[in-house]
N, C-alpha and C positions, 0 to 999 in steps of 0.2 A: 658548553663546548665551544672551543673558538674555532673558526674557521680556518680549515686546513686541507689544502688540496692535494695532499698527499692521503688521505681518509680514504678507501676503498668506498665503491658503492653500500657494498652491504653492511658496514661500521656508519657508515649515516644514516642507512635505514636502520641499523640498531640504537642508536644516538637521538633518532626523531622519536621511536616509539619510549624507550627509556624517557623522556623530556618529557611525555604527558604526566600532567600535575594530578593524582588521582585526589586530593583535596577539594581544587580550583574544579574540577569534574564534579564531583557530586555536589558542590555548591551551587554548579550551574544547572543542572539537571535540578536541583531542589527550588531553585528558584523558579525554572521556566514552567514546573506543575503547579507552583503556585499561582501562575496566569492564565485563568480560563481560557482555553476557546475553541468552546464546542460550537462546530459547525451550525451556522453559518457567520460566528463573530471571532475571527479568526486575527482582526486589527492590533488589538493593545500586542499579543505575542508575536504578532510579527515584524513590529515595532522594537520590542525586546532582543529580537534576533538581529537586527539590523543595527543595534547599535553595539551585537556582539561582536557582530563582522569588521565593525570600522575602526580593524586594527592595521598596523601594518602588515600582519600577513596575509593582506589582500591589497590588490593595485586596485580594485575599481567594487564598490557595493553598493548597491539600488534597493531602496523600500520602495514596489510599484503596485499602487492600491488600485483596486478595482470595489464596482457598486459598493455596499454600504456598510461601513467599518469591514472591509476587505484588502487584503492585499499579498501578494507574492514577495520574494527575497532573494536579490541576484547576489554573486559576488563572484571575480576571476582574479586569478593569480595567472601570471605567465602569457606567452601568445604563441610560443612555437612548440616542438617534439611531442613527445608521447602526450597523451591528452585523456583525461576521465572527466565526468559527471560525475559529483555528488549529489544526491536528491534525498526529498523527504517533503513529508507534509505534517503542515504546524496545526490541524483542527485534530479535536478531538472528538470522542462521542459524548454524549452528556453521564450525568453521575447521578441523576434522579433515584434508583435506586442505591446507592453508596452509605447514604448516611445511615437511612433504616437501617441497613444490614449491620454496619459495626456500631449502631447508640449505646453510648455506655463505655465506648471503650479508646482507646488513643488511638484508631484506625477512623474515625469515624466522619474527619474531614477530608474529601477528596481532592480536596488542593491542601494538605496539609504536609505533604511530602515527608512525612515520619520515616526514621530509620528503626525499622523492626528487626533484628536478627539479620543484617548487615544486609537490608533490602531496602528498597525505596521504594514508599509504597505510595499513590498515589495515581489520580485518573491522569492517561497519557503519557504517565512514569513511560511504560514499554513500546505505547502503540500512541508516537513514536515520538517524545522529546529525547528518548535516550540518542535515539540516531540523530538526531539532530543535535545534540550538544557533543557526544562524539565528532561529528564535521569539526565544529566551531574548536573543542580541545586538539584535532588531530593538526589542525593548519598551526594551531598558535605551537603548540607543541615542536614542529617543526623550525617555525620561527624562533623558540629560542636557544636552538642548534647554531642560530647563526647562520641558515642557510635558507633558501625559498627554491619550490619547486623548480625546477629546467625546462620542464613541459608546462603544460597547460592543467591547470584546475576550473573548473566550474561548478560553483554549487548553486543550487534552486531548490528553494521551499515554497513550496502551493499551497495555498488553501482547500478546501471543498473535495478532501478525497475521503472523508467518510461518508455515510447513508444514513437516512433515516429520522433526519431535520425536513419538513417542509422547506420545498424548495432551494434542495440543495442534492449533494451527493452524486451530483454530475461531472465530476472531474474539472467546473469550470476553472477553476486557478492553473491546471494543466493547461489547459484549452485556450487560456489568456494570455500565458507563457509566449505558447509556441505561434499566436496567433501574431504575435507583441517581440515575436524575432529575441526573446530574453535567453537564450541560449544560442550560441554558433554553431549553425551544422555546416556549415561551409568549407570545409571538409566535415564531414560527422565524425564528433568526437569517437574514441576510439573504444571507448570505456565505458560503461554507468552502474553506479552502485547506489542503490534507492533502498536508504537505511529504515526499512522495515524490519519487527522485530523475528528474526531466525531460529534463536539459542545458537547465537554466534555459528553457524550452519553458513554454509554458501547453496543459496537456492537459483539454481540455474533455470528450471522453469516455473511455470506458475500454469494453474487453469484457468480456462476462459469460462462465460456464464450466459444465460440469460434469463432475463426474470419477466412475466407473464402473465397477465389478469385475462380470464376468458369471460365472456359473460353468454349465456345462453336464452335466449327472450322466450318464453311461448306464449300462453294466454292462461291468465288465470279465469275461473269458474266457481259457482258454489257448489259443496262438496255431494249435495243433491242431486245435479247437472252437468257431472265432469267428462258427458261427450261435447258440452260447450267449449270446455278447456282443450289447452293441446300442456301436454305435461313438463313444463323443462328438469325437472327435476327428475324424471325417467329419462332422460335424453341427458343430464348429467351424468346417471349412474354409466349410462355408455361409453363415455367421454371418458370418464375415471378409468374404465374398465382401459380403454383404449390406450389412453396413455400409461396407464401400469404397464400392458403387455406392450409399448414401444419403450418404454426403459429397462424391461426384461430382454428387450433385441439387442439395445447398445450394452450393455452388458456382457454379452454375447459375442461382441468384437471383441480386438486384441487390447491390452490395458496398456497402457503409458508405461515406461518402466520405472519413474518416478512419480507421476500424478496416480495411475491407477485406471480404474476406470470410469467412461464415463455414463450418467445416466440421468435422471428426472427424477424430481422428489416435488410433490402436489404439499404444499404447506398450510393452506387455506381451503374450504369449502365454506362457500352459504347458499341456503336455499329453503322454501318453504312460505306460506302462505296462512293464513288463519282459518280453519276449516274452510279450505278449499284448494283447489287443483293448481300447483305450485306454478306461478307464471316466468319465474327468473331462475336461473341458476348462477351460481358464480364462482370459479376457484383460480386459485395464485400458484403459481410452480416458479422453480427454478430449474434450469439446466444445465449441468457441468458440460463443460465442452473442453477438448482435446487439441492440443497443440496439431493435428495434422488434420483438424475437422474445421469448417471453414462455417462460419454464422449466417450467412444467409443462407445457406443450406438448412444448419437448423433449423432458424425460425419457418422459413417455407415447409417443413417438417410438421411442426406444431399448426399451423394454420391449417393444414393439407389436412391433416386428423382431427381438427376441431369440424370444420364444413364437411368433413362427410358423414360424420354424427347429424350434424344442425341438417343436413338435407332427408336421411333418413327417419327423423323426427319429425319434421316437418316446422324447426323452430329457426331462430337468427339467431347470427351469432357475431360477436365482436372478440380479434383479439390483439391485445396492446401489451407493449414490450415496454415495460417501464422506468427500467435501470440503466439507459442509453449512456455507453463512458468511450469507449473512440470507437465506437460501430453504431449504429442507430437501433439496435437491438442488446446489446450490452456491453458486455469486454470480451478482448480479444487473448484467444491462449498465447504462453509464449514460451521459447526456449531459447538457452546459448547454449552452444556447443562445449561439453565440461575440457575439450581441447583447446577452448582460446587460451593465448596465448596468456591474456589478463586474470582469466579463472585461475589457472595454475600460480599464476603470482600472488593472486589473491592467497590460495593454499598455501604457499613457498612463505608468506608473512603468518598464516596464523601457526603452521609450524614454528618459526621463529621466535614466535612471541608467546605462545605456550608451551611449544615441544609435543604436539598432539597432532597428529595426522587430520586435515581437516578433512569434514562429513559434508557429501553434496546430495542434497535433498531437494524436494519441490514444495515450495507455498502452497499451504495450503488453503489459500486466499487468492485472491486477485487484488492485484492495487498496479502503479500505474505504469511499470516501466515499458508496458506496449507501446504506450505513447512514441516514446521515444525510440523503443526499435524499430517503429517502423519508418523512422528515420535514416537507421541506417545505423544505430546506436547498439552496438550487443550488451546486456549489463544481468545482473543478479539483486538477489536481495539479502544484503548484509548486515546485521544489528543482533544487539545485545538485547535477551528480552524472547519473552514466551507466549505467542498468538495465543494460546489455550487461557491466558488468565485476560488478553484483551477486553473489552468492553463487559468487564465484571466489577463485582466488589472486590475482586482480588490480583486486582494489575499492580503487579510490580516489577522492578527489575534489581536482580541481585548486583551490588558494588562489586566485586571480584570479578562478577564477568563482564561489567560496564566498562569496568578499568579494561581487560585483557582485549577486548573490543575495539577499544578506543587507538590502544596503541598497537591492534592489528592494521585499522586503517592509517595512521601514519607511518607505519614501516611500507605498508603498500603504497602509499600515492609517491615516497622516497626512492622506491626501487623501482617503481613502473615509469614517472612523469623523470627522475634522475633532481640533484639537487646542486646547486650551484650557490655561492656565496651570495649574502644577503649585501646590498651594497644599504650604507649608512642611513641615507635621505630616502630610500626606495618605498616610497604606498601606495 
């Protein structure tokens, strides 16, 4: 398309999403699962993106590394009017179980990015290269309209927002970001869409969490002499009892009309001793938390219920919050209102681009766009791609809805940011 300023807005946001190369697309998503990196080595892939970005549909792109084979990925287009965030994070989880499960069969390399029945299967296919090589096709795609946004783009890729690597799983690449001034909030941008995977859904909130190791001390004894002992492991079973019936209370409240409700789920117990009177107890929880429930309140909750056990037993007790991501207790709940102005826009492109009324849902996860709201930043979670097969043998993401994805968010950043002629020398 050549540049013509007689184009109505919405003929170049149809122009930008039309222009995504669904070829050049699954090429790039096949290559970027070919690049390990599962948290915490997130370097070679972020590498890869950076040299995706340093095209001309970007004026300004930064590979900014942190600790070891680490790094973030800035990139802006524009400086003034309407303005978004694009986000994502480039780690994935590991594939240890991957290969056992498909040996024997052409699924069975998990950076092998196989096309099966017009899926791309592969670790971090969904959760989340898709959303990220969506960003990278939505900008170029708009670029070859011959036009570049009017407002302001920002995209940022972090490291470090999965769990469950030693020594990781903290949000730090978030946290180095914003620490490292790599996004402007100076006015706060207006927008942010953090392409986690949805099934193409517009998730306006998400739930907050927090996760929880209790430990219970008492005294072990031989099983001969157990008025020697003090029993933590009867001072456990209280504990259990106690917190089942405090997740039977939150229950009991009103549900989110999206998230649901919230409550405590005990995922871990240990305890026991070798013929003798049990001296430790130990269990792990997690807690859903609600957008209108505030975390230290939780946590002071769970504490308040663990020492009045550990007093009435007469044992010690420790408890530690272990999944700290922008609270020191864990992540924080979040919502946009499905009236911003930008949510509806959001909807107004996937209507367009597929003729389907979009669906506004809630994550059924947590990841990181708190961060940034509490900025000042309202945003959702937009991507192609199905939480339910994440960190399985069975992560994939289907091509039809990559592509329809892809060129939802370029009709979006078209119609919201506005488009103005690319001028020749402009990077």
């Amino acid at each position: 398309m050549t540049s013509s300023m007689s184009s109505s807005p919405s003929e170049l946001a149809s122009a930008a999403a039309d222009a995504v190369d669904p070829t050049a697309l699954v090429e790039s998503l096949r290559s970027a699962i070919a690049i390990p990196s599962v948290t915490p080595n997130e370097g070679d892939f972020a590498a890869w993106v950076h040299k995706q970005l340093n095209t001309t549909a970007w004026d300004k792109t930064e590979l900014a590394p942190f600790g070891d084979n680490r790094a973030n990925v800035y990139a802006r287009v524009g400086n003034a009017g309407p303005s978004v965030v694009l986000a994502g994070h480039l780690d994935t989880v590991h594939a240890h179980d991957w290969t056992s499960h498909w040996a024997g069969t052409d699924r069975a390399d998990p950076y092998g990015a196989q096309i099966i029945e017009n899926e791309i299967w592969g670790r971090g296919s969904a959760d989340q290269k898709a959303g990220v090589c969506a960003i990278l096709e939505a900008l170029r795609a708009i670029h070859r309209t011959g036009y570049r946004p009017k407002g302001t783009v920002q995209a940022l890729f972090v490291s470090d927002e999965e769990s469950g690597q030693p020594n990781s799983g903290i949000s730090a690449g978030m946290k180095h970001a914003l620490a490292t001034n790599q996004i402007s909030t100076q006015p706060p941008p207006d927008f942010l869409i953090y392409t986690e995977p949805t099934t193409s859904a517009i998730y306006t909130a998400q739930m907050g969490f927090c996760i929880a190791d209790i430990t219970l001390t008492g005294k072990s004894a031989y099983f001969g002499r157990p008025e020697l002992g003090i029993d933590a492991l009867k001072a456990g079973h209280q504990l259990l009892s106690a917190l089942w019936a405090h997740s039977e209370a939150l229950r009991q409240q009103p549900a989110h009309h999206l998230i649901g409700e919230a409550f405590l789920l005990i995922t871990e117990v240990h305890a026991g001793e070798s013929i003798a009177v049990p001296g430790k107890f130990q269990l792990s929880l997690i807690r859903k938390v609600l957008p209108h429930e505030n975390l230290d309140e939780v946590s002071v909750a769970i504490r308040n219920i663990t020492a009045e056990v550990a007093e009435s037993h007469g044992v010690q007790s420790t408890v530690d919050f272990t999944a700290p991501r922008d609270h020191l207790v864990g992540g924080t709940a979040d919502e946009t209102d499905v009236d911003h102005p930008a949510v509806q826009a959001l909807g107004n492109s996937i209507s367009a681009v597929t003729g389907n009324a979009p669906r506004i849902e809630a994550a059924p996860y947590w990841s990181e766009k708190s961060f940034l709201s509490a900025l000042g930043i309202p945003g959702v979670y937009f991507a192609a791609g199905d939480i339910a097969h994440a960190h399985t043998p069975h992560e994939r993401v289907h091509i039809d809805e990559l592509v329809a994805a892809t060129r939802t968010l370029a009709h979006f950043v078209a119609s919201w940011c506005g488009l103005e002629p690319a001028q020749p020398n402009n990077k």
